[in-house]
N, C-alpha and C positions, 0 to 999 in steps of 0.2 A: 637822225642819221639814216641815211640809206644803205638797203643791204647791195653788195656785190655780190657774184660767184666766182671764185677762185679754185682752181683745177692745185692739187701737190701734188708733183709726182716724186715720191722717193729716189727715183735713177736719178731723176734730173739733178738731185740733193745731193746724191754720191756722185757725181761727176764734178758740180759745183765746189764738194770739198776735197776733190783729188785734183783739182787743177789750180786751188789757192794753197792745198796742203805745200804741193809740188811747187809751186811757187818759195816760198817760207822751205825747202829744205828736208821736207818730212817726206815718206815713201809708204804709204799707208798700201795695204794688203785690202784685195776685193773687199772679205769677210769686215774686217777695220769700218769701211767705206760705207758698207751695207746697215752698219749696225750705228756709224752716226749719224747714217738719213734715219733710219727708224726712231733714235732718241730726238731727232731735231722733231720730225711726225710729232711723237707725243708730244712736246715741250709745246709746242705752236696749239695741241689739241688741250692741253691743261690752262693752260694760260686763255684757252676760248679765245683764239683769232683766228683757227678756222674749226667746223661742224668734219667731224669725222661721218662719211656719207658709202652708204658699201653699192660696191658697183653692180649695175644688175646685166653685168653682159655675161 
């Protein structure tokens, strides 16, 4: 199997689940928003589909 590189960006996560929340009824607060892109992060980082890689900018 070949490796890919895939970029996460957390925002993009919490945008991604305020616009399906909002869809479905629900009206999720920033802090809300911020804190299920971080648990989706981990989940995707434990599960090993993708290398948690720290940014050197």
């Amino acid at each position: 199997m070949r490796e890919i590189e895939v970029f996460i960006d957390t925002e993009e996560i919490a945008e991604f689940f305020f616009h399906e929340l909002v869809k479905r009824g629900y009206v999720p607060s920033e802090e809300e928003l911020e804190e299920i892109a971080d648990i989706t992060f981990e989940y995707l980082i434990e599960k090993s589909i993708i290398d948690e890689e720290e940014d050197d900018e």
